[in-house]
N, C-alpha and C positions, 0 to 999 in steps of 0.2 A: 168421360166426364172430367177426369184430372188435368185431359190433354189444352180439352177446350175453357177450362179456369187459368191454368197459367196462360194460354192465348189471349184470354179475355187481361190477364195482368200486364200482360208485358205492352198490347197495348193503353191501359191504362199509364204507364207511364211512362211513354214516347208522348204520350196528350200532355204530361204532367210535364214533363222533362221539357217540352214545346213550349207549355204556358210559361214557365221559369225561364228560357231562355229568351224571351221577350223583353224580359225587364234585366237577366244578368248582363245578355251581350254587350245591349246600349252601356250599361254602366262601367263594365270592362273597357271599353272602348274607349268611355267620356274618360275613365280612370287611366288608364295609359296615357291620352293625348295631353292629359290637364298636367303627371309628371313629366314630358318630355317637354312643352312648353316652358314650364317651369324651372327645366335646367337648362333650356337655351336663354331664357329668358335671365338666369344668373350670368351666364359667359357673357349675353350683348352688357350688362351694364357691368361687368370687369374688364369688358375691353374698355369702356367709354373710361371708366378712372382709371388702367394703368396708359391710356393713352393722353391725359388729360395731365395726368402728374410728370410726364416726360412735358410735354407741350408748355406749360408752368412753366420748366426750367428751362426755357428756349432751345429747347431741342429744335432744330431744323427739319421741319419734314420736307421740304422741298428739294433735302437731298436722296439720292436712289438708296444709297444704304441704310438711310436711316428710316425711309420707307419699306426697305425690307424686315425692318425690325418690327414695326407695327402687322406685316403680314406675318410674320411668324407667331406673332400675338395672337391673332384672330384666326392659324390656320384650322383650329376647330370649326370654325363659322363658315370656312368657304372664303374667309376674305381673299380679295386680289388686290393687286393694284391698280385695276383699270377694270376688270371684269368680277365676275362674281355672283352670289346672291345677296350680296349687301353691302353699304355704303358706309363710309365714317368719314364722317364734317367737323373739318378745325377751323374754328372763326377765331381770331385776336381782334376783341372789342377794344372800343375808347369813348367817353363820354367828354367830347368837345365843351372847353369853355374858352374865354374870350384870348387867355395866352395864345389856345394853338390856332385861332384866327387868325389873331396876331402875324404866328410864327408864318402863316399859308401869304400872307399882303391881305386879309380879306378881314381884316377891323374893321366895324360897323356894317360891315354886308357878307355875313356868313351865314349863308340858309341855314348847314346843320348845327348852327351854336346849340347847345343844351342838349345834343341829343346824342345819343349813345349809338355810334357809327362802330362799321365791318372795318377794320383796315390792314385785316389779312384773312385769308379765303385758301384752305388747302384741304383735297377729295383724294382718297382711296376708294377702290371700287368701283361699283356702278354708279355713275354721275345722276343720270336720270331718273333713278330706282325711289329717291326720295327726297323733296329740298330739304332742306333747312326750316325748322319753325320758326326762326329767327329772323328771315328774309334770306334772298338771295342778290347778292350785287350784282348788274349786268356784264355777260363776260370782257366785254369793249373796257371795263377801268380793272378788270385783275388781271396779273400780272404772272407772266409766267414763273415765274419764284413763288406767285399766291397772294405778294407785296399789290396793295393799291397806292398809289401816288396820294400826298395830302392834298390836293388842288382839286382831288376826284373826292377822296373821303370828306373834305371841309365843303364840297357844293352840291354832291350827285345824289339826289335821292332814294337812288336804288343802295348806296352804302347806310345808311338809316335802318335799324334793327327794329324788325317788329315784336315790342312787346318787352325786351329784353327788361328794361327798367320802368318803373320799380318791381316787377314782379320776381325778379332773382335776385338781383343785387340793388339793397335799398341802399345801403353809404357808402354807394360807388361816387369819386369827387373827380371835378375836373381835370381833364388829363392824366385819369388813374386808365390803368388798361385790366382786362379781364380774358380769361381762356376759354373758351366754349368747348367742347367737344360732343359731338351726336353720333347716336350710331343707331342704325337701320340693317334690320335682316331677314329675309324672308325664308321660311319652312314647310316644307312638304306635312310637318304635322299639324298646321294648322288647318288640315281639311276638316277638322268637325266646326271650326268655328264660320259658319256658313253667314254670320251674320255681321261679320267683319266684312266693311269694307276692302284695306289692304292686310291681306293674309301676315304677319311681321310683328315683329319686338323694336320697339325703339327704348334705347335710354340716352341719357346727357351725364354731363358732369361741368363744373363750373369751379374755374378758380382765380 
């Protein structure tokens, strides 16, 4: 009789211990994934600002050592310089007004007057893994340095920034320039998040 009570207990709560892990595991799980996110998701946007506060100071990315520096920034992330699982976009903006028309010969016929043009374009990483929310300039006017010519940023459409103003910088003035930086990374922990389209963290920084 004793033998077949504790029988009868034990599976009582392998049922119980079943029903509870129904609801603990998922939550274990959602709770892991939610703090690993969250600490990748700090690193992508401390890469974008200390990559954006060198970039300010005209740091040169277009040189290899000073692209090694940005990978040594981001080697928590997996950054590369050409490979990887994630991308960082440096854009130097300009908001064209009638001087640097002027300065191009294209007074009174400058498509991009007023508009807040790319007229520098430099990628670490994976190129293809994410554009730019900002637009992407066609690669035919950038320039191996990352340099676009003004005769391309003062006519070519594809150098014209989508969105960029006013929604970031409202008392940006003619011929002021601005710093972009984006960064893009994708993780293996985002497998719970099924309802994302691209599995990834992005941040920016602006100066």
């Amino acid at each position: 009789m004793t033998r077949t009570r504790r029988a009868s207990r034990r599976g009582n709560s392998l049922m119980e211990f079943g029903l509870v892990g129904i609801i603990l595991v998922p939550l274990f799980l959602g709770t892991t994934n939610l703090g690993l996110n969250l600490g990748r998701s700090v690193q992508v946007q401390q890469l974008a600002r200390d990559a954006g506060h060198m970039y300010v100071r005209q740091v040169d990315f277009s040189l290899v050592k000073n692209r090694k520096l940005l990978v040594r920034l981001g080697q928590n992330l997996g950054l590369q310089d050409s490979a990887g699982p994630g991308v960082l976009i440096m854009s130097k903006i300009m908001l064209i007004g009638p001087e640097q028309c002027a300065a191009g010969g294209m007074a009174g016929a400058c498509p991009n007057q007023g508009k807040p043009v790319i007229i520098e374009r430099l990628t670490l990483g994976t190129n293809n893994l994410k554009a730019s929310v900002y637009g992407t300039p066609s690669g035919g006017i950038v320039g191996p340095n990352g340099n676009i010519a003004m005769s391309d940023y003062l006519a070519d459409a594809s150098a014209v920034t989508a969105g960029f103003s006013p929604g970031l910088l409202t008392g940006m003035l003619d011929g002021e320039t601005a710093f972009l930086v984006e960064t893009y990374f994708e993780f293996p922990e985002w497998f719970m998040n099924t309802s994302y389209t691209n599995k990834g963290i992005y941040a920016r920084s602006v100066y």
